[in-house]
PAROPA-204542 format. One line per 3 residues: number of its first residue (from 1); their letters; for each residue x, y, z of C-alpha. Coordinates in steps of 0.25 Angstrom, whole numbers, plus 5000, padded with zeros to 4 digits. Layout:
REM residues N
NUM = A = X Y Z  ...
This chain:
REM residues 254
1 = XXX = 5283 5506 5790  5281 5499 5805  5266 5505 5804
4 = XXX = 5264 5498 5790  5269 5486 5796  5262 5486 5809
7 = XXX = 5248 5488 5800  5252 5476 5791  5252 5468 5803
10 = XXX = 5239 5473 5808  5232 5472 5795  5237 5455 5796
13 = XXX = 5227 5451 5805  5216 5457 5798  5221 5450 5784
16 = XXX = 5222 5437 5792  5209 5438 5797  5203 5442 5784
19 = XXX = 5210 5430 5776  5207 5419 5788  5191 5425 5787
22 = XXX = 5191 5422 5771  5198 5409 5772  5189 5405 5783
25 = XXX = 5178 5395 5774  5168 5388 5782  5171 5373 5784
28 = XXX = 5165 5362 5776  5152 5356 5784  5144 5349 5775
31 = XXX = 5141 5335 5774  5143 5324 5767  5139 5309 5771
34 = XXX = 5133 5298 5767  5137 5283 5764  5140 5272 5755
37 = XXX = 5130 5258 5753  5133 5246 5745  5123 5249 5734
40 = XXX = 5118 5235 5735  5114 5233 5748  5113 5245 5754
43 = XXX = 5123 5243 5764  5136 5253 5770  5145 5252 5760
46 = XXX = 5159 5248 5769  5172 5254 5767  5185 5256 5773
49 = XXX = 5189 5269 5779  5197 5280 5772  5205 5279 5757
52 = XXX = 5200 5264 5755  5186 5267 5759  5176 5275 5750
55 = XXX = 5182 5289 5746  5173 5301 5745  5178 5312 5734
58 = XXX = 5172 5324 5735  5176 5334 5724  5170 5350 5725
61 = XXX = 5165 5355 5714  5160 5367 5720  5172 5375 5716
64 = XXX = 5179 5367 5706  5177 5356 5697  5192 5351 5699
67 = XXX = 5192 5351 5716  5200 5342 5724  5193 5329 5729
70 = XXX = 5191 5329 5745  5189 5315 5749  5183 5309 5762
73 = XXX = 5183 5291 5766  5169 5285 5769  5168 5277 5782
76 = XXX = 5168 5263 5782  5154 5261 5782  5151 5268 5770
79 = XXX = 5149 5281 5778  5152 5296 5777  5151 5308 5783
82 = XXX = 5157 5322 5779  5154 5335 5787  5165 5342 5781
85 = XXX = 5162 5345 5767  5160 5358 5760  5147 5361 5752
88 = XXX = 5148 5361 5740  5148 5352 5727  5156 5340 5727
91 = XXX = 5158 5328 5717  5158 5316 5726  5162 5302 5724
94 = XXX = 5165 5291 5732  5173 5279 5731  5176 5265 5736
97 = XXX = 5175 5251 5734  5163 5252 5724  5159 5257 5711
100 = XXX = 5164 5270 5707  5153 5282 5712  5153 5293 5702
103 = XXX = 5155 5306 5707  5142 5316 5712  5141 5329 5714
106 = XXX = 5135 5333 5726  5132 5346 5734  5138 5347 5749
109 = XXX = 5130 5355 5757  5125 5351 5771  5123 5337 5774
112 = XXX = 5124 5328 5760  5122 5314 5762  5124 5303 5752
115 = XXX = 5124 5287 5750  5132 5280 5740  5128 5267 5734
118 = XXX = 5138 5260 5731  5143 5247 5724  5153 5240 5731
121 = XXX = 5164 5233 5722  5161 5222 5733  5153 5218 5744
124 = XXX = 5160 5211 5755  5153 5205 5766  5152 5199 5780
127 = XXX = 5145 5183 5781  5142 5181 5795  5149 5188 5806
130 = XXX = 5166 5186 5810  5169 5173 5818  5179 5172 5830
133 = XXX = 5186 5161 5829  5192 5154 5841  5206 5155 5834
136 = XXX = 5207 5170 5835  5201 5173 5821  5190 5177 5816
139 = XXX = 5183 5172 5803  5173 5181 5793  5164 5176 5781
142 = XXX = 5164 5185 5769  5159 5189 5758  5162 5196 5744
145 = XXX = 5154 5200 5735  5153 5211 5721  5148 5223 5725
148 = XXX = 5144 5228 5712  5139 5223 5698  5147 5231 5690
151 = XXX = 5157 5223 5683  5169 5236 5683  5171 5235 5697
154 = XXX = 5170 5218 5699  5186 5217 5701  5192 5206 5709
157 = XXX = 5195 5207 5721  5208 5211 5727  5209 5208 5744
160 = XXX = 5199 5206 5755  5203 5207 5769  5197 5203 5782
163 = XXX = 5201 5216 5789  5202 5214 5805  5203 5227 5813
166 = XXX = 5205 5232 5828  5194 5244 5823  5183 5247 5816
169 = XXX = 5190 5254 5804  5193 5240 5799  5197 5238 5784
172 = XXX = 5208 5240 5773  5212 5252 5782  5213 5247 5797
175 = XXX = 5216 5232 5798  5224 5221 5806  5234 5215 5797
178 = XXX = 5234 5204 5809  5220 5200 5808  5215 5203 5794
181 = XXX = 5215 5193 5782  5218 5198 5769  5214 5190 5756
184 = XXX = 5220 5195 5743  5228 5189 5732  5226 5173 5728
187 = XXX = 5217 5171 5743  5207 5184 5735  5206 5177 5723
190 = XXX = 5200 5165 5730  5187 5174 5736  5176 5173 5728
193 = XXX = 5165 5184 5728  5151 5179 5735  5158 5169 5743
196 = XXX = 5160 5169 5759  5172 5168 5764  5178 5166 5778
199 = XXX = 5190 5175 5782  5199 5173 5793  5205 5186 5802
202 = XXX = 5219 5185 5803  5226 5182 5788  5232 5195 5786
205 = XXX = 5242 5187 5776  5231 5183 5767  5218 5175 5766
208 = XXX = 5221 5160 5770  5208 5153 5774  5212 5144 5786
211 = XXX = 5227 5150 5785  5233 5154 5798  5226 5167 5804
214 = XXX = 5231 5177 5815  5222 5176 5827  5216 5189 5834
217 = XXX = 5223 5192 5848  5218 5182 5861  5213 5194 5867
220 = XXX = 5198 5200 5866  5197 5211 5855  5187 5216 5844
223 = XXX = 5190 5218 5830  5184 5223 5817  5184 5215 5805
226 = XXX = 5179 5221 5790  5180 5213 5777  5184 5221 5764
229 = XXX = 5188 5216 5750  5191 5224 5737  5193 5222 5722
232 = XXX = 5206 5226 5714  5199 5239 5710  5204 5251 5716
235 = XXX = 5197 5265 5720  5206 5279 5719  5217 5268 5718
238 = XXX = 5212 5262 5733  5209 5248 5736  5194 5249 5743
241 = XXX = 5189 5237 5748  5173 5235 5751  5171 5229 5766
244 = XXX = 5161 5222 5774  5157 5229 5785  5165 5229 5800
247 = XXX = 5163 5216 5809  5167 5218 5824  5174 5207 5831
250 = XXX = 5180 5204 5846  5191 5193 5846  5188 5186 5857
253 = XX = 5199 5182 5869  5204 5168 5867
């Protein structure tokens, strides 16, 4: 009985081994990149970073047509890059704060690259560059505008933020409370699309032009601003707003 025993313990490692070398698939290192542009004017489409941002779903098909969805976030800048894919054929579509992209079937293998034209459900935009004021503040002119024509994605808007950040992942995801103004309920319904507006750093409680705002520190230091504004309509039951692009700032010691 000790011999049978002894030689089942001798065969383990040969069976480990045997299942470890079956098991052992090679890693996913194909690519996957491209980016996303404002149909119109050809320029980076801007996003925040992660859930709120444009999602990729990519579904394989190469081995059912029922897989589970593998999801990855586009960059802020409309950018994505990734190396860690396996080959095979995938139903890709993307989603963000423009109209709905159907899905595409497309083959992984190597390096595939893609752009995406894309139409914005708005275009929010900088006038001019931010101005220090000698008060602590600093004041941006704005602009909101449709990005598209068709009439199903036209809702109204929701909220618009000035979003104030100490990084350069500004936006819905990273922000001050302190130093950003938020403009939503009766002060939204007042913005009208096409028109520039000036808005104020520092009204985290709301939107009040000429209302009493929080100053930035007396001390020297540099700050990311970014502009975003949505619509009521939702994507994947997420709020997405569509951005201007970042500006950098350094309050200056007073």
């Amino acid at each position: 009985m000790k011999k049978i025993f002894y030689a089942a313990l001798c065969a383990l490692p040969m069976v480990l081994a045997t299942s470890c070398e079956n098991d052992n698939y090679p890693e996913p290192e194909e690519t996957f990149c491209g980016k996303f542009v404002d149909k119109l004017t050809g320029e980076p489409f801007q996003c925040a970073m992660g859930n709120t941002g444009i999602r990729i779903r990519m579904m394989e098909y190469s081995w059912s047509e029922n897989p589970q969805p593998y999801d990855f976030n586009v960059m802020q800048d409309g950018t994505f890059n990734n190396t860690k894919i396996f080959a095979g054929e995938y139903g890709v579509t993307p989603s963000g704060a423009f109209v709905p992209l159907e899905e595409e079937r497309i083959n992984i293998k190597g390096r595939v690259e893609k752009t995406y034209e894309v139409e914005p459900l708005l275009r929010v935009e900088w006038v001019g560059e931010p101005v220090v004021n000698g008060d602590g503040t600093v004041d941006v002119n704005v602009k909101i505008t449709r990005g598209t024509d068709n009439p199903d994605y036209q809702e109204p808007l929701a909220e618009a933020w000035l979003f104030v950040s100490e990084n350069s992942y500004v936006g819905d995801f990273s922000f001050s409370n302190i130093y950003s103004t938020k403009i939503a309920g009766a002060a939204i319904a007042d913005i009208e699309l096409d028109k520039v507006y000036t808005v104020r750093t520092g009204q985290p409680g709301g939107y009040n032009p000429g209302g009493e705002c929080t100053a930035f520190p007396t001390y020297e230091r540099k700050y990311f601003l970014r502009f975003g504004a949505r619509t009521t309509r939702q994507f994947d039951g997420t709020n997405r707003y569509n951005y201007t692009t970042i500006k950098e700032i350094v309050n200056p010691a007073r």
